[in-house]
C-alpha positions as CSV (number, residue, x, y, z in Angstrom):
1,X,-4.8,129.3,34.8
2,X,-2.6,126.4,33.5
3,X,-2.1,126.3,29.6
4,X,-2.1,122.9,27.8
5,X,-0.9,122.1,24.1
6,X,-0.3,119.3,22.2
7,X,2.6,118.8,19.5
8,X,2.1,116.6,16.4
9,X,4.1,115.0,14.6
10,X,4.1,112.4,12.0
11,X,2.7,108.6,12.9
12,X,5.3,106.9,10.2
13,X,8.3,108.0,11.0
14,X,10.4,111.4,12.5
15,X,13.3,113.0,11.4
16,X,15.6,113.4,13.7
17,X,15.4,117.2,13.1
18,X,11.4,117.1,14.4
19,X,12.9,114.7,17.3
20,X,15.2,117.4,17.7
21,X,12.5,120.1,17.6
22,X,10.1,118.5,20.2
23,X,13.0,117.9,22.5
24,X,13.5,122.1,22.8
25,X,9.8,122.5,23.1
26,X,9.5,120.3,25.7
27,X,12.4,121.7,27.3
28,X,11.0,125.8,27.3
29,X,7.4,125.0,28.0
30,X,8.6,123.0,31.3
31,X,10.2,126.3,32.8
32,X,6.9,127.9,32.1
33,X,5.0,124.9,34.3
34,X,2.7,124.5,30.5
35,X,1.7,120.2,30.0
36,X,2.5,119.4,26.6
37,X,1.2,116.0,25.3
38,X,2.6,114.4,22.1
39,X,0.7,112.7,19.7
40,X,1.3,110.7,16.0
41,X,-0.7,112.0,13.1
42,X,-2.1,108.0,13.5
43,X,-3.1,108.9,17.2
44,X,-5.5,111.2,16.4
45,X,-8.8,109.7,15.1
46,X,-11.0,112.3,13.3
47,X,-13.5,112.3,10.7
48,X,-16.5,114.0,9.0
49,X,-20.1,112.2,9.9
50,X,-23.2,113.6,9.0
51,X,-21.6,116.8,7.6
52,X,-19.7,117.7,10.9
53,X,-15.8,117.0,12.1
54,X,-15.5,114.5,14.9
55,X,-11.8,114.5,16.4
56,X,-10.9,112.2,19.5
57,X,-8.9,114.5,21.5
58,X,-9.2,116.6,24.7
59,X,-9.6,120.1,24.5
60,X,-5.9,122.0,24.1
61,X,-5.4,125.7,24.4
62,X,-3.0,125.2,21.2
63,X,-1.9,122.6,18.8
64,X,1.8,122.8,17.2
65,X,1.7,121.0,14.3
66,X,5.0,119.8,13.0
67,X,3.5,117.4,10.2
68,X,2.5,118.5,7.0
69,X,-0.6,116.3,6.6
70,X,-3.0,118.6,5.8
71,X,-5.9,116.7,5.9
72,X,-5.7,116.2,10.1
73,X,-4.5,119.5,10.5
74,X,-8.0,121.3,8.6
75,X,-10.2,118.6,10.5
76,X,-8.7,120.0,14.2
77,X,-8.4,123.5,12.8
78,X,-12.1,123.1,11.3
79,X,-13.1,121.7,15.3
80,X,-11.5,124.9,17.3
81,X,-8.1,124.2,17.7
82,X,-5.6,127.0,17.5
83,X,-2.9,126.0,15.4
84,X,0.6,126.6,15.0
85,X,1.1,127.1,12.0
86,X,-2.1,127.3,10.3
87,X,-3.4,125.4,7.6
88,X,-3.7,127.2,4.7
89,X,0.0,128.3,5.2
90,X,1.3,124.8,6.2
91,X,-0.5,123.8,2.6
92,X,1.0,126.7,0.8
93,X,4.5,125.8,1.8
94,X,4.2,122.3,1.5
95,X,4.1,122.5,-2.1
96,X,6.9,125.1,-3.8
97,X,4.9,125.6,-6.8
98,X,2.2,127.1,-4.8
99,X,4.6,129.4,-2.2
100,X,5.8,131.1,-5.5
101,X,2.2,131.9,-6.6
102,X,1.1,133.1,-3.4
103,X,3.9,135.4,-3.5
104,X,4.2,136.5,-6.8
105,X,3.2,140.1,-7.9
106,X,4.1,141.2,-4.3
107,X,7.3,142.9,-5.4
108,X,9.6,139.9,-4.3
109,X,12.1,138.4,-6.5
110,X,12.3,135.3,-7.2
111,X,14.3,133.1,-10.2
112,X,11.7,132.4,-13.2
113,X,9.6,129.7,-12.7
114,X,7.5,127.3,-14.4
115,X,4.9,125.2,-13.5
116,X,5.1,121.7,-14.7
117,X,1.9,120.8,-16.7
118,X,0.1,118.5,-15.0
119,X,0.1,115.1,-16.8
120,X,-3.2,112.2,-16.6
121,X,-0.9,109.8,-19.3
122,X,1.8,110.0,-21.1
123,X,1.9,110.9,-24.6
124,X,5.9,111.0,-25.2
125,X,5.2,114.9,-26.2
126,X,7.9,116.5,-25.0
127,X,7.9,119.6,-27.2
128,X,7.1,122.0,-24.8
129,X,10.6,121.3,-23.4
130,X,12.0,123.2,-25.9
131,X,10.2,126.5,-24.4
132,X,11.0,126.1,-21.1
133,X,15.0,126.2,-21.9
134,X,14.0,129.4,-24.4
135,X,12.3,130.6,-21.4
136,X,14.4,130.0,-18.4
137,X,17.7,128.4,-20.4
138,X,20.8,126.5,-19.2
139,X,21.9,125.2,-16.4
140,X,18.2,125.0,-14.8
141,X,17.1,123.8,-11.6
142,X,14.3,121.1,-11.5
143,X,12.7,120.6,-8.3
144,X,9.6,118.6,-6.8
145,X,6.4,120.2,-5.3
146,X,6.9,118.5,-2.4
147,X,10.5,117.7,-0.8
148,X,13.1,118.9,1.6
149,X,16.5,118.7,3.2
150,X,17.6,119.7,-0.7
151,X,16.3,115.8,-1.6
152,X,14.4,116.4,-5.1
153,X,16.0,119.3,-6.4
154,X,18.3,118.1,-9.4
155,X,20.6,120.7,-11.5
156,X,20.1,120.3,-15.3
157,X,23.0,121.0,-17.8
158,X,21.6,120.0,-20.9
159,X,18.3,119.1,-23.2
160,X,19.2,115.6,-22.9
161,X,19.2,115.6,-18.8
162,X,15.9,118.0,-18.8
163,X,14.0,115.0,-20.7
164,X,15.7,112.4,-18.6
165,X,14.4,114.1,-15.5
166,X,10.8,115.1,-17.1
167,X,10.5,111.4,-17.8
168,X,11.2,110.1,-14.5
169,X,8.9,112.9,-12.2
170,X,6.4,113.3,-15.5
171,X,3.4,112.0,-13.2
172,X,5.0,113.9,-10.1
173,X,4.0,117.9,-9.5
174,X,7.3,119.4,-10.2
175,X,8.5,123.4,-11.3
176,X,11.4,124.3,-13.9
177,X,13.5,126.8,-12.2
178,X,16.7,129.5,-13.2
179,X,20.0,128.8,-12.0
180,X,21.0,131.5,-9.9
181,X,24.5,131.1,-10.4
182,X,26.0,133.9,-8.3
183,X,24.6,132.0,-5.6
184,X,25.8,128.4,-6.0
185,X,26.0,126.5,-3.2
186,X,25.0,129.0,-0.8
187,X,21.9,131.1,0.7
188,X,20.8,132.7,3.5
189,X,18.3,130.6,6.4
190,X,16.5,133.5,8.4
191,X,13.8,132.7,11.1
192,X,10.9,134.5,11.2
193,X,8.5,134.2,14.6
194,X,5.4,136.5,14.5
195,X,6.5,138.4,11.6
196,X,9.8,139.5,13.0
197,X,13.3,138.3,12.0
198,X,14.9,136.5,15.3
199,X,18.0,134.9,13.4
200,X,19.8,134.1,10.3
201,X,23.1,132.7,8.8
202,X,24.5,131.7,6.1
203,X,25.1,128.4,4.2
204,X,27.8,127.2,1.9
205,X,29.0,124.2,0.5
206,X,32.1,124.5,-1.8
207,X,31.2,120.9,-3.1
208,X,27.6,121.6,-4.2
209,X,25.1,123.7,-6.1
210,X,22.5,122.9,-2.7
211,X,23.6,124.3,0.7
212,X,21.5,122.5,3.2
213,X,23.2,120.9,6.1
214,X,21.6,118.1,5.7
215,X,23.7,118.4,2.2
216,X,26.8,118.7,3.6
217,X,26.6,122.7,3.8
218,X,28.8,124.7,6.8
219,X,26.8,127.5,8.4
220,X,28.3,130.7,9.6
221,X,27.0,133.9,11.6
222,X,27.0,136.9,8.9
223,X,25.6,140.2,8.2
224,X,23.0,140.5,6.4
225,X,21.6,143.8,4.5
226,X,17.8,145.2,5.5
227,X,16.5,143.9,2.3
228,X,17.2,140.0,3.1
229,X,15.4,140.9,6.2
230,X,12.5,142.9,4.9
231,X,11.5,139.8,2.1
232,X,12.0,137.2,4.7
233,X,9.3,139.0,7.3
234,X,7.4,140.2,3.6
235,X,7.4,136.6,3.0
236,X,5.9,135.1,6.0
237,X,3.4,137.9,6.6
238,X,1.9,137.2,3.0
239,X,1.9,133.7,4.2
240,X,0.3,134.3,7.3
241,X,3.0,132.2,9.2
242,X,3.7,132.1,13.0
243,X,6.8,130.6,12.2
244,X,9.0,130.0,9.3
245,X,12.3,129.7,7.6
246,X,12.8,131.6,4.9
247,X,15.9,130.6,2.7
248,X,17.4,133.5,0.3
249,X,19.5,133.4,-3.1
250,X,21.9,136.5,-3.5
251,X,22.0,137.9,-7.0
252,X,24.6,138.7,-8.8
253,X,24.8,142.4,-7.2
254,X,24.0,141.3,-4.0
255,X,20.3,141.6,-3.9
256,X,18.1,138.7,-2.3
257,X,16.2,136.6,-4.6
258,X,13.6,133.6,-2.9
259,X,14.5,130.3,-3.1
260,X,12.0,128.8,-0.4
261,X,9.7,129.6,2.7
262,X,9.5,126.1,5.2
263,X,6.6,126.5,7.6
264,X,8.7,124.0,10.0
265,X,12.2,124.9,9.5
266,X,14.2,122.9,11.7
267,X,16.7,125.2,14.5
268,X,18.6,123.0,15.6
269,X,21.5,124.0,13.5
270,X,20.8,127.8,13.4
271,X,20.4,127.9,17.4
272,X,24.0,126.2,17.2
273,X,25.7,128.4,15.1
274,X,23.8,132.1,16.2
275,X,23.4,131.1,20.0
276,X,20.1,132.6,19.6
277,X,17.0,130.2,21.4
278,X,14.7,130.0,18.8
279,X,12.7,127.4,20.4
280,X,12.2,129.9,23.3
281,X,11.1,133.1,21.1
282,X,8.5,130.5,19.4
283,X,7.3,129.1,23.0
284,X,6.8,132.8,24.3
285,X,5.1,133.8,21.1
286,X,2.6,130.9,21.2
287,X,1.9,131.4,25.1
288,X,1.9,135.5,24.4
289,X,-1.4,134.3,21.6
């Protein structure tokens, strides 16, 4: 019997990396003979009426949902559809206050992290600055719930720059991070697809303390010890992830530390630089559930 799923992506605008993404898809579900239709976040009318969810779409054997609107994605998930990934763990990785405490007393390491109080007005009270450098010290890292490409992460050198940056995000969700600096400007990407490592690399930028590519960072094909791979798969199982990118710190003896689990980690630069087809591993796991 034929399969048919439905990619969605964002109705205000894609980055090319999602372009990108959908391009592959398209490409490894074609030499399987599966119809794909793509649809905006916008295109897809659903609601609640009289207590149950309506959504204006044909039936699909699966849903890949590369948006991180987690409103549309509960109301199809609530009205059958199979999706890839799931809501709760598109919503848990969404926000990076809330992937560290899903994860936390699970035995992974992470940098100490505090959670920005959340804030209704604005008093001018900054005392409880002074705790969070006792706590974490300096340099920090300051980074916004929600962001990515390594936009709203800013390194902090001083008390004068942490009240700068608490006044400008102090009605935004944000977390007060260590500076892990053995690993400045570079980590470790790994791709996990139905809880099993499928590639990693590594990224550095000599002219940074963030690696990204979209940053400016170089990638590279490395080594990479058990452990890295064991958190990364611990990670996404916790998280209940089809698929994921985990990125990885290394500590100052070597040993992985989280910096960040994306539930739609782009591949277009790890299949370039491993040679490994992500986008085929994912299509065959999706077609194998």
């Amino acid at each position: 019997m034929n399969k048919k799923g439905l990619i969605v992506i964002n109705g205000y605008g894609v980055a090319e990396g999602v372009q990108h993404q959908v391009r592959r898809l398209l490409e490894e579900f074609s030499k399987r003979n599966v119809k794909i239709d793509v649809r905006t976040s916008t295109d897809i009318f659903s609601y609640i009426k009289e207590g149950t969810i309506s959504v204006d779409l044909p039936k699909y054997d699966f849903v890949i949902y590369t948006d991180k609107d987690r409103y549309v994605a509960g109301e199809l998930e609530k009205a059958g559809y199979r999706l890839f990934n799931r809501v709760d763990s598109i919503v848990k990785c969404d926000d990076k206050m809330l992937t560290h405490l899903s994860l936390s007393n699970n035995g992974i390491k992470m940098p100490t992290t505090i959670s920005s109080a959340l804030c209704y007005r604005d008093d001018g009270n900054r005392k409880y600055l002074d705790k969070v450098i006792d706590i974490i010290g300096l340099p920090m890292i300051v980074k916004e719930n929600y962001g990515s490409l390594g936009r709203q992460v800013y390194l902090i050198n001083n008390k004068k720059e942490l009240s700068e940056i608490e006044n400008k995000l102090i009605h935004i969700p944000h977390i007060f991070q260590e500076f892990i600096e053995s690993s400045k400007g570079k980590d470790y990407r790994l791709i996990v697809i139905g809880g099993e490592v499928v590639a990693y690399m590594k990224r550095e930028n000599k002219h940074s303390y963030l690696s990204n590519l979209a940053t400016g960072g170089k990638s590279c094909v490395v080594k990479l010890p058990n452990a890295y791979i064991e958190m990364a798969e611990k990670c996404a199982k916790i998280l209940g992830l089809d698929y994921c990118g985990v990125d990885i710190l290394e500590g100052k003896s070597g040993e992985p530390i989280l910096s960040e689990v994306n539930s739609n980690a782009f591949y277009e630069g790890i299949e370039k630089t491993t040679g490994v087809n992500v986008a085929q591993l994912y299509v065959d796991y999706i077609l194998s559930k």
